[in-house]
N, C-alpha and C positions, 0 to 999 in steps of 0.2 A: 617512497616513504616507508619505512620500517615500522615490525608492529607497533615499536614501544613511543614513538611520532603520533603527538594532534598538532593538528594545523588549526591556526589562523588566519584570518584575512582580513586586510583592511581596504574597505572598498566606499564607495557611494552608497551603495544598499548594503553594507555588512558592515556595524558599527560595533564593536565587542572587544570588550578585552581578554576574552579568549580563557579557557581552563588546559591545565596541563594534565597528564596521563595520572599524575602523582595526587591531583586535586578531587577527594572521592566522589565531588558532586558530579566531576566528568563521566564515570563509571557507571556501569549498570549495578542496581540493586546485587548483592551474593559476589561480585568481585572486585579483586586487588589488580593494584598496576603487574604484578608478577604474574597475571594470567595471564596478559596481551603477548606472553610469547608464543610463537608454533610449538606445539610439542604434544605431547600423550595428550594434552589438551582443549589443545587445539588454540586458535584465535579470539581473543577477548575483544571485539572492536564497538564503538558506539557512535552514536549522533544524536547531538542536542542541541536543540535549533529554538530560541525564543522571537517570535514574531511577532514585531509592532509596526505603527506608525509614526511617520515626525511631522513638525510642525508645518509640513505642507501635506498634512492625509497619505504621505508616499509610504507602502510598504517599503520596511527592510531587516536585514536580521539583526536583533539587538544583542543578540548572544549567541553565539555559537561555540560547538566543541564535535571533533571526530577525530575517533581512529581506525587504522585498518582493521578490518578491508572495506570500511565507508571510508566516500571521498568525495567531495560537492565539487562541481562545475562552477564558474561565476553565475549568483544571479542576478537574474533580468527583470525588467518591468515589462510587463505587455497586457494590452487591455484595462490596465489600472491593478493588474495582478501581478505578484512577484512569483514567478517561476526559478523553483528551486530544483535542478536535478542532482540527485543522487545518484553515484557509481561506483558501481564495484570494480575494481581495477584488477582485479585479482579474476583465478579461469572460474572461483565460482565455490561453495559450502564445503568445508571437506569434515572429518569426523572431529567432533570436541570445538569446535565453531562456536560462538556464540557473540548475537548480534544485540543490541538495546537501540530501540529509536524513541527518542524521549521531545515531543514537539509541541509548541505550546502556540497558540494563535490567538492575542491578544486583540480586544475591540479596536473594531475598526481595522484590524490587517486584513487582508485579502493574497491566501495562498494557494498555488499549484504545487505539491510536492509529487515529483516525477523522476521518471529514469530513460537513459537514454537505449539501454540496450536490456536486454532479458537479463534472469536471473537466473543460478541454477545452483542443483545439490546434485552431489557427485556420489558413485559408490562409497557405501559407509560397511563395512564390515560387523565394526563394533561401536558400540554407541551410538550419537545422533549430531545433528546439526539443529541449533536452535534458535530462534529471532524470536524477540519480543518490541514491541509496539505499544506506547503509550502516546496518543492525540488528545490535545486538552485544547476546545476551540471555546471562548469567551464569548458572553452577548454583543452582538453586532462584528462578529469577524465570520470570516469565511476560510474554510480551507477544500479544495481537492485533492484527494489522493490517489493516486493512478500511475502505478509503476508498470514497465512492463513486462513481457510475459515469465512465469515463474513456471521452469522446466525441471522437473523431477527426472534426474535419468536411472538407468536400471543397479538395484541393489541401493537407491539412495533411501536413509533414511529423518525425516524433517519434520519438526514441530514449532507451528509458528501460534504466541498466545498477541491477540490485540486487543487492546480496551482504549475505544473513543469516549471521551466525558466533553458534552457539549452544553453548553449553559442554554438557559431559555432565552432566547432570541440569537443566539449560533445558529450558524448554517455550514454544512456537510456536505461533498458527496465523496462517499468514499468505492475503490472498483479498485480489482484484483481479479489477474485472468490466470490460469491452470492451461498447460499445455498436456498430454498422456506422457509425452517424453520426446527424444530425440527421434519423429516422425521417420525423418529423411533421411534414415540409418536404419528404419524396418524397428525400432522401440517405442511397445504401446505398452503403457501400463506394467513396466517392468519396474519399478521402481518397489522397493519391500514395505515402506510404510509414510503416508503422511496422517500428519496427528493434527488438525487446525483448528483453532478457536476465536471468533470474535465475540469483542460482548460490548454494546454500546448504549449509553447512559445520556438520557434527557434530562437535565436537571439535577432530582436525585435520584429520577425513576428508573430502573433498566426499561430499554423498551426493543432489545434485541438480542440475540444469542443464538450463536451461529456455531457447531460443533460438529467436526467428523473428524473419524479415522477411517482412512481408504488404506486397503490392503491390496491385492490384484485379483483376492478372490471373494471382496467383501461385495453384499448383495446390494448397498447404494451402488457402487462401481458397474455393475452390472447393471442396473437400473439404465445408470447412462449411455453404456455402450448398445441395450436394444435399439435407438435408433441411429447411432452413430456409432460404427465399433471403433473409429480413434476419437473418441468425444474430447470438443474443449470444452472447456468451464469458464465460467464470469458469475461472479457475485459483485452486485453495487446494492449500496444503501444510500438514500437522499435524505437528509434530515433540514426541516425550512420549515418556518410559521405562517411564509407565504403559497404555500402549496397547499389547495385545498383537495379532497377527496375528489371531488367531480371537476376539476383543473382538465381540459382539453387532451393534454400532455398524455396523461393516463391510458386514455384511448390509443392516441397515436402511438404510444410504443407498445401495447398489446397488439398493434395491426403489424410493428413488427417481423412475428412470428411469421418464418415463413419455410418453406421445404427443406433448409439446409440450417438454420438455427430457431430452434423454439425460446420461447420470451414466457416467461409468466414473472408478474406484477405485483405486491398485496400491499395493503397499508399494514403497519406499524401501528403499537397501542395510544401512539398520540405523538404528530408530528414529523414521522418518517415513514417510508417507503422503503422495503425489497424490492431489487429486480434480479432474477436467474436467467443466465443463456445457457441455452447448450447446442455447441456447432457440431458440424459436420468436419472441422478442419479452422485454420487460426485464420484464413482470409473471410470468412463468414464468422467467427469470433468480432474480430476486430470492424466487419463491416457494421455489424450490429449495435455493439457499445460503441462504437464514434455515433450512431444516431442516436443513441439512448441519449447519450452527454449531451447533445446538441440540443434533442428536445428537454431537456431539464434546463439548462443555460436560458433556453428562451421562452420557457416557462416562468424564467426568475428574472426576466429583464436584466440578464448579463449576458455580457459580452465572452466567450467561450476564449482564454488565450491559448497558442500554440504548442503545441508541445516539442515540436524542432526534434524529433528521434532521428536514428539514422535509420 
């Protein structure tokens, strides 16, 4: 698929008549079709995915639009959930990059939005790589967000802004894991800058904000590496109106914490939960946040669907 290519698809669960490159609601906020070229620029690609129900309660997408270097896999129904993976087909961010993910989760849908292989940004010399992220989940839908791992490698530079707006009686979880870099290549924390921001909205309230820039000599970074010097990272947020303070759940993944990943937990100003890991290495990352998921799922009387990675 070439940059100046969106696709379509007409499927069972993807119902849309589809936007083209040229149509500006395809696009991110600040650009033209003329940016989706490579060049001094870099890549203009987006994704925007509206998510409902039909006349049988079945998730599916009622609208969709992307372009390179987004590319959706078919989705699936599993567990009463539409699992949608996102893929980069491309080796990964390069300089002048810029991503838009625009997703919207109407009442009553129930989403996994997922990836099947890591992410990554590559040496940047000059300028940056940047993704922006807008989640807008409706009363009574669900959405998870949980791509996998995002690899900064050495000299890369990345700035990712996200804003979830979740209505009163939406439900969330959203989890995002950080690698130091190409581990098994002897690269920790070589990477020149990441700049990230979440900020997520109950209703009209904010009730989170989430902000760092990590340098290789900033003293959060160092924070983390005292007890791991190749530390992973994991940030999830829950956001449910069935989730009470004193909920079982709570406990069980503060016992979590253990000699190769630390856990701490807090509530949110009303309705959500932080959770922070920090490992020792990605198999103690990953062993961790799959139980985090699992007790939240079963906390919320859902059924946890597959995520099928390689």
């Amino acid at each position: 698929m070439s940059a100046e290519e969106c696709e379509d698809a007409e499927t069972p669960l993807v119902k849309s008549r589809g936007l083209s490159t040229a149509c500006p609601a395809a696009l991110p906020p600040g650009h033209s079709a003329q940016d989706d070229k490579r060049g001094g620029r870099g890549l203009s690609g987006h994704l925007r995915l509206v998510c409902s129900v039909d006349e049988l309660g079945r998730t599916y997408l009622r609208e969709q639009s992307f372009c390179a270097p987004v590319h959706l896999s078919k989705p699936h129904l599993e567990e009463d959930v539409l699992v949608v993976n996102v893929v980069n087909p491309t080796a990964g961010l390069l300089a002048g990059d810029r991503v838009h993910y625009d997703v919207t989760v109407e009442s009553g849908a129930r989403v996994l939005l997922t990836a099947p292989s890591a992410s990554r940004a590559h040496r940047i010399v000059e300028g940056d790589a940047r993704v922006t992220q807008e989640f807008r989940v409706a009363s009574g839908g669900w959405l998870e967000s949980w791509p996998e791992m995002f690899i900064p490698q050495g000299g890369a530079r990345y700035r990712q802004r996200t804003t979830v707006r979740v209505e009163e009686g939406g439900e969330a979880l959203l989890i995002e894991m950080i690698a130091p870099g190409r581990t098994a290549s002897g690269e920790v924390f070589a990477f020149t800058e990441l700049d990230w921001e979440t900020e997520i909205f109950l209703g009209t309230g904010k009730i989170a904000r989430e902000r760092y820039v990590l340098t290789p000599e900033s003293p959060t970074l160092a924070a983390m590496r005292a007890p791991f010097p190749e530390a992973y990272y994991a940030s999830c947020f829950v956001i449910s109106p069935h989730l009470r303070t004193d909920a079982k759940c709570w406990q069980q993944i503060h016992d979590l914490h253990a000699e190769d990943a630390w856990v701490g937990c807090s509530a949110l100003v009303k309705g959500g939960w932080a959770i922070r890991v920090v490992a020792a290495g990605s198999v103690a990352l990953r062993r961790t946040v799959a139980a985090i998921r699992a007790e939240v799922y079963a906390a919320l009387g859902k059924q946890a669907p597959g995520l099928r990675r390689n």
